[in-house]
C-alpha positions as CSV (number, residue, x, y, z in Angstrom):
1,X,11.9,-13.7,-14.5
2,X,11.3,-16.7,-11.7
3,X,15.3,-17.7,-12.3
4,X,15.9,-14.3,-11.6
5,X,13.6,-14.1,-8.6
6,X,15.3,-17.6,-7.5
7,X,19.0,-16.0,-7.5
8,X,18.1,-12.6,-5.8
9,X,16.1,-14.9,-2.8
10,X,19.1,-16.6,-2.2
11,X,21.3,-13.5,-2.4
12,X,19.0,-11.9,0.0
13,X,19.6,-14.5,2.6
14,X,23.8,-14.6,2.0
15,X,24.0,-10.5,2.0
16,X,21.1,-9.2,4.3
17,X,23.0,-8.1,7.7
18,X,20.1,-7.9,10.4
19,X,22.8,-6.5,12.8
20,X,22.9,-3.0,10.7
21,X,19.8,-1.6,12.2
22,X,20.2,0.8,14.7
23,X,17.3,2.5,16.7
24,X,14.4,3.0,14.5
25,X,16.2,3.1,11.6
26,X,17.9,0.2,9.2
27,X,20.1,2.7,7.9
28,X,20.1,5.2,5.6
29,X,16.4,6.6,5.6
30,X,15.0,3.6,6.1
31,X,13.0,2.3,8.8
32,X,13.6,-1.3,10.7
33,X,10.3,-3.9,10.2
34,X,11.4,-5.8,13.0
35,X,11.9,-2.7,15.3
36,X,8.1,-1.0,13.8
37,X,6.6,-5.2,14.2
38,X,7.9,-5.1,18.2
39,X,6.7,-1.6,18.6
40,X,9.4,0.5,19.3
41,X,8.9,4.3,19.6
42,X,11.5,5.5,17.5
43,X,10.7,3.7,14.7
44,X,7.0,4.8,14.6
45,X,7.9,8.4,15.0
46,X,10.2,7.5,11.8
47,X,7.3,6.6,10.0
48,X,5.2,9.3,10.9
49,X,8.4,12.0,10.0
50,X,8.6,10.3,7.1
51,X,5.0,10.4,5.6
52,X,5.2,14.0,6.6
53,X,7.9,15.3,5.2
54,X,6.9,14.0,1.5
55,X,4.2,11.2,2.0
56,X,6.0,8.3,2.0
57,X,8.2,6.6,3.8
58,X,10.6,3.3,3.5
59,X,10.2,-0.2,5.4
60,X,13.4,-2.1,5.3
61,X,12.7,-6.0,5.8
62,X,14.4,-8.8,7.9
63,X,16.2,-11.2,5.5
64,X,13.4,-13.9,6.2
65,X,10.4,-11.2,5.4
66,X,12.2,-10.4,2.3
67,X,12.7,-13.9,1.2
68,X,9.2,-14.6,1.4
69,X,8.4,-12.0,-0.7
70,X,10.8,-12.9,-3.3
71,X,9.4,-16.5,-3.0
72,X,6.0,-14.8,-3.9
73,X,7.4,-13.4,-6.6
74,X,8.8,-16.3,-8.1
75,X,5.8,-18.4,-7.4
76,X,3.9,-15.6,-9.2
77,X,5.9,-15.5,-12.3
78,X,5.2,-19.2,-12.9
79,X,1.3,-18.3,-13.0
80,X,1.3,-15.2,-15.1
81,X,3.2,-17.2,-17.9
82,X,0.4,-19.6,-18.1
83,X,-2.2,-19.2,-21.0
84,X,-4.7,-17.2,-20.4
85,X,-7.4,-20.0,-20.3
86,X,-5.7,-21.4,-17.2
87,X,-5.4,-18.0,-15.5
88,X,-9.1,-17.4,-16.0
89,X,-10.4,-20.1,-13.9
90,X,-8.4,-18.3,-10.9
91,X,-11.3,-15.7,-10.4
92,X,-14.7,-15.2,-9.0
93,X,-16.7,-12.5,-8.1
94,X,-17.6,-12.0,-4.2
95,X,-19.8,-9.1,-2.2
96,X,-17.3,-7.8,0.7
97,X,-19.6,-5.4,2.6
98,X,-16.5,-3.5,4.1
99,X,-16.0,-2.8,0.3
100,X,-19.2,-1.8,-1.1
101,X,-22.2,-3.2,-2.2
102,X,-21.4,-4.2,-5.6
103,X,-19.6,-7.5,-6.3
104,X,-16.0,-7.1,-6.5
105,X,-13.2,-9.4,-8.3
106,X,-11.2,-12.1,-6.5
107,X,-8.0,-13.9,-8.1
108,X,-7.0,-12.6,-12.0
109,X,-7.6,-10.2,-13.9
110,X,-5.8,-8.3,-17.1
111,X,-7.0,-4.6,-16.8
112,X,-5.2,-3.8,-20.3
113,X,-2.5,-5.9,-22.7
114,X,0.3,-4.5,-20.4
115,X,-0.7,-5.3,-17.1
116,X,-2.2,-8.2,-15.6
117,X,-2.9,-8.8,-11.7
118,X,-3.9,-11.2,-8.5
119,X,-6.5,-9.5,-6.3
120,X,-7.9,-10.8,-2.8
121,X,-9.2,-8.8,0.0
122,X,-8.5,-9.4,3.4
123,X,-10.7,-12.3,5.1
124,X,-11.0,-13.4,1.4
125,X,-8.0,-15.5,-0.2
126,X,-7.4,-15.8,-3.5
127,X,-9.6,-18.9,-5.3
128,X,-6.5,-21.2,-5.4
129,X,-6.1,-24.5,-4.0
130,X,-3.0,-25.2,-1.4
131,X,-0.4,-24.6,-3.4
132,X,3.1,-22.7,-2.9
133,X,1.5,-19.7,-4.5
134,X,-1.6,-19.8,-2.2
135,X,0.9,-20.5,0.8
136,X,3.4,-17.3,-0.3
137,X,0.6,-14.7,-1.0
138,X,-1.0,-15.7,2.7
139,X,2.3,-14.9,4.3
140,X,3.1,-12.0,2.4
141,X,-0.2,-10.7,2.8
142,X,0.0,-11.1,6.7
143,X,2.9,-9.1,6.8
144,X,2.2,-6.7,4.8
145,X,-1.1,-5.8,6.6
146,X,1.1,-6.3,10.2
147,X,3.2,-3.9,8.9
148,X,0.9,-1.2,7.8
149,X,-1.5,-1.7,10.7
150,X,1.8,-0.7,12.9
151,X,2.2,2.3,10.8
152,X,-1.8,3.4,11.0
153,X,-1.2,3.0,14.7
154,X,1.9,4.9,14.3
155,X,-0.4,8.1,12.4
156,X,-3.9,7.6,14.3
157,X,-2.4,7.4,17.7
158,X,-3.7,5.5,20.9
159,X,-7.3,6.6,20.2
160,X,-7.9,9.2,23.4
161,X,-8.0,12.0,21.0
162,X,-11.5,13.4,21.4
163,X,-13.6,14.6,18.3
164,X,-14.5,18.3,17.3
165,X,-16.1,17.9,14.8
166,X,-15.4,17.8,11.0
167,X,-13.1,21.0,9.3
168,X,-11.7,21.8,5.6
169,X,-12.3,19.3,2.9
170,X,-14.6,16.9,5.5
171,X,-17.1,19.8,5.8
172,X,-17.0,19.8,2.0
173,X,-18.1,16.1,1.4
174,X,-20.4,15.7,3.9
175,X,-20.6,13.4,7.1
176,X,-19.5,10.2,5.4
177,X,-16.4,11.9,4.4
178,X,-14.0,12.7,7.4
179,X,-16.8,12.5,9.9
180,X,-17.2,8.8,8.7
181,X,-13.7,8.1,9.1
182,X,-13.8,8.8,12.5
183,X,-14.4,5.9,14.9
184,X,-17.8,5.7,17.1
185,X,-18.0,6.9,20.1
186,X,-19.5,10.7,20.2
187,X,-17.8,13.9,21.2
188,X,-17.7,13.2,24.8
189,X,-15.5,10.5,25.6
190,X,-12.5,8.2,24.5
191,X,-12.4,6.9,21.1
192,X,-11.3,3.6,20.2
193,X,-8.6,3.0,18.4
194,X,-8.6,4.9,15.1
195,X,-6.6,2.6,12.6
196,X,-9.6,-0.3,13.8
197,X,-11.6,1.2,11.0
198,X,-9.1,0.8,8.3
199,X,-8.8,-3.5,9.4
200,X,-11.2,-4.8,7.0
201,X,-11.3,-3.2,3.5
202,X,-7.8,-4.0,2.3
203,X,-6.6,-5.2,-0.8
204,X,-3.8,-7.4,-1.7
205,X,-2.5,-6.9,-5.6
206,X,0.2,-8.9,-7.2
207,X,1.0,-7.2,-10.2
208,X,2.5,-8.5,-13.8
209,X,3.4,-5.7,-16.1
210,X,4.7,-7.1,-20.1
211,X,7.7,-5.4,-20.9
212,X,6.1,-5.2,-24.9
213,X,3.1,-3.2,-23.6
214,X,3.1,0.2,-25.5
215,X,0.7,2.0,-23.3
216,X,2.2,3.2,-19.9
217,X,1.1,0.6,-17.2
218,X,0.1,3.0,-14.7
219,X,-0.5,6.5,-15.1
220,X,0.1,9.4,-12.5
221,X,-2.3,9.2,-9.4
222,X,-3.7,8.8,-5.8
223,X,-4.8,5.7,-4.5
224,X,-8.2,6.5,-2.0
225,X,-7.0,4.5,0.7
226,X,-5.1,5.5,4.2
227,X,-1.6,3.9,3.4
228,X,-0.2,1.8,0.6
229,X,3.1,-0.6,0.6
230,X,4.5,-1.4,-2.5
231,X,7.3,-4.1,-3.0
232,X,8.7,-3.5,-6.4
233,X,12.4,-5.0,-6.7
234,X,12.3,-4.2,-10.8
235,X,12.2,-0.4,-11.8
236,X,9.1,0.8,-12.6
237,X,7.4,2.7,-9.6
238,X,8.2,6.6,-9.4
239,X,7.2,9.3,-6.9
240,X,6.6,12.7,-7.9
241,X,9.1,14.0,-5.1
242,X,10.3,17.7,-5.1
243,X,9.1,18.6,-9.3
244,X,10.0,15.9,-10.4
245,X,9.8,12.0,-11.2
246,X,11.7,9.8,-8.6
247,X,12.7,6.5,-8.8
248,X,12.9,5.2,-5.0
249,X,16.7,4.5,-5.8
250,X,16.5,8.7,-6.5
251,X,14.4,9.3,-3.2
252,X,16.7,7.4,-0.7
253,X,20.2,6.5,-2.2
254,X,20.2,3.6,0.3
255,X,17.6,1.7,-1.5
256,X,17.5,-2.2,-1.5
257,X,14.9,-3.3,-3.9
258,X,14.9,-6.8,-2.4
259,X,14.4,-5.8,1.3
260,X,12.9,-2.0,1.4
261,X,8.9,-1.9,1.1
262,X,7.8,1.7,0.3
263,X,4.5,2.9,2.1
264,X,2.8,6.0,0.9
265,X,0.5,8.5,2.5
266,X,-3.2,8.2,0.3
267,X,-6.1,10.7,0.1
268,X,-7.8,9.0,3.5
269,X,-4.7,10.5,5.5
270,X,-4.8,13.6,3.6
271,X,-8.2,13.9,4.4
272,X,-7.6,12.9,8.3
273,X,-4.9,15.3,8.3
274,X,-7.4,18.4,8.0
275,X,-9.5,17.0,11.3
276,X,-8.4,19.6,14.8
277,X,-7.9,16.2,16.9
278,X,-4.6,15.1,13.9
279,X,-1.9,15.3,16.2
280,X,0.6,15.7,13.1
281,X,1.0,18.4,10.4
282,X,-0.7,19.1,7.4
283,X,0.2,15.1,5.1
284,X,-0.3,15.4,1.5
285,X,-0.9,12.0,-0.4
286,X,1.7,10.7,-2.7
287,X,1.4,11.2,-6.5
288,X,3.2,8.2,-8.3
289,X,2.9,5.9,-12.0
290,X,4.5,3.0,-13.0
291,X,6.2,4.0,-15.9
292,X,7.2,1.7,-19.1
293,X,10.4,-0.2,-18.6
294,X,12.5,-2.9,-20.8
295,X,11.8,-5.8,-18.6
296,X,8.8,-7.5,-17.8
297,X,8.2,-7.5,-13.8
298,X,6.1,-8.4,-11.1
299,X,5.4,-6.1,-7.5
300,X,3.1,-6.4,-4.8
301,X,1.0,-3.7,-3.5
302,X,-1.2,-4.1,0.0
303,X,-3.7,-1.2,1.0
304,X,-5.4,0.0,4.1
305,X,-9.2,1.4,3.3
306,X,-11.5,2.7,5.2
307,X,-14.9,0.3,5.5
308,X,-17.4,1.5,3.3
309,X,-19.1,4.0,2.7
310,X,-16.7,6.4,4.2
311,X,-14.4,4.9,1.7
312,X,-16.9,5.4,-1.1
313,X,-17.1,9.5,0.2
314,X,-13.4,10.0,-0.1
315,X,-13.4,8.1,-3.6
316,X,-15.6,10.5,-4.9
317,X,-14.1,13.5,-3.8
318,X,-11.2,12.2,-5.1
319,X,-12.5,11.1,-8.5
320,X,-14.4,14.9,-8.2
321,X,-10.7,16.6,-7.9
322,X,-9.4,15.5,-10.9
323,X,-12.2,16.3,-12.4
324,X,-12.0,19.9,-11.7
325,X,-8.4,19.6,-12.0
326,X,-9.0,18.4,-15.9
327,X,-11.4,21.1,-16.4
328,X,-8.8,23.8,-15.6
329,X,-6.0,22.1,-17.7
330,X,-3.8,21.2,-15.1
């Protein structure tokens, strides 16, 4: 897998054409990092088109951006493939009060015999010394939070909406849930900016899925978050996209799996979509699995969370959802 990743870094470098992009877009369906990082109108107004039209939207990287990540990905490899034993001593538990009260893992973990992962948060690297692995996941993580915060900004807007109070599902859950979401500030005057209270409760996840794992890796679901980006270069990820299951390749024909990040609308923008100040339509979150494939592969996944406890009242009326949903067989 790490030869692999080796090759496809170097072929992103000798194939990437930066000089493709035009306006917002980097052709195709997809929308220009560089353009979204400087802050061009167009390409925010992609973003917001395209998590409302199905709740997600695509990213394309600059060929440096994407060789980094596929450095990452390499560097990654190396350390999954070590014995357990090893892996173990990358880990320790830490209390992140933008996440919640209880302790929370940092560095590895293997949820199931399938699927094994790196966790930090942000403000909170993984337990590694300096190393190249250490060095990648800081840039990648960077950029992937640049990039989504550009996109919250993009969704939440300039902040001199005024609230009116909570509608919908936010009247449902109580004050921490909506209401919460919302910045300080009162009815009566200019908020701050909106996406500031998604900038601390984010986590960075490098994942390792076995190709001999007989359970599926990740079944069908919403994250809680505001907005998820998911660099996955091997198959694996799908979108439940008009009925059906969608591979991004399916979604946007133009797909490049070593440059194209796909962010996805979660049940925090759902939920913020319901408030009378959302100056977009209705945003549903995006259903999607990881589904079994015949090669074993590694992606990296960055979310944007609201601080706890708002993010703790969306959870549960998240978690309370598919509870009801169970209960009626769906």
């Amino acid at each position: 897998l790490w030869r692999c990743a080796l090759v496809c870094e170097r072929l992103v470098r000798a194939l990437a054409d930066p000089t493709t992009m035009v306006c917002g877009r980097a052709g195709g369906g997809s929308v220009s990092a560089q353009l979204l990082l400087a802050g061009d109108t167009d390409a925010a107004a992609e973003i917001i088109a395209g998590l409302s039209l199905r709740g997600a939207v695509l990213v394309r990287l600059g060929v440096d951006d994407a060789a980094a990540l596929a450095s990452l990905l390499r560097y990654s490899s190396h350390f999954f493939e070590k014995p357990h034993g090893e892996k173990a001593y990358v880990a320790r538990d830490a209390v992140i009060p933008a996440v919640g009260p209880a302790a929370v893992r940092v560095g590895w973990r293997q949820p199931s015999a399938s699927k094994e992962l790196l966790r930090c948060f942000r403000g909170h690297p993984l337990p590694l010394p300096d190393t190249p692995l250490s060095r990648a996941a800081g840039a990648s993580e960077a950029l992937l939070h640049a990039l989504l915060s550009r996109c919250a900004n993009a969704l939440l807007g300039p902040g001199d909406v005024r609230a009116a109070g909570s509608t919908g599902r936010s009247a449902e859950c109580g004050a921490e849930c909506g209401a919460a979401l919302l910045p300080a500030g009162g009815s009566g005057g200019a908020l701050p900016r909106l996406s500031d209270r998604f900038e601390r409760n984010c986590a960075f996840d490098i994942f390792y899925y076995r190709a001999d794992g007989c359970e599926v890796p990740c079944d069908a679901h919403v994250d809680r978050g505001l907005l998820h980006a998911i660099w996955a270069p091997a198959f694996g990820l799908q979108l439940w996209q008009s009925g059906a299951w969608r591979s991004p390749a399916e979604v946007w024909p133009s797909f490049e799996p070593w440059r194209d990040v796909v962010v996805l609308a979660n049940a925090e923008a759902e939920e913020l979509s319901t408030e009378p100040w959302w100056p977009h339509g209705r945003m549903s979150a995006c259903v999607h699995r990881v589904a079994r494939v015949a090669q074993t592969r590694v992606s990296v996944s960055y979310e944007l969370r609201a601080a706890f406890p708002a993010a703790a009242a969306v959870e549960a009326e998240v978690e309370s959802g598919e509870a009801e949903a169970e209960g009626d067989g769906e």
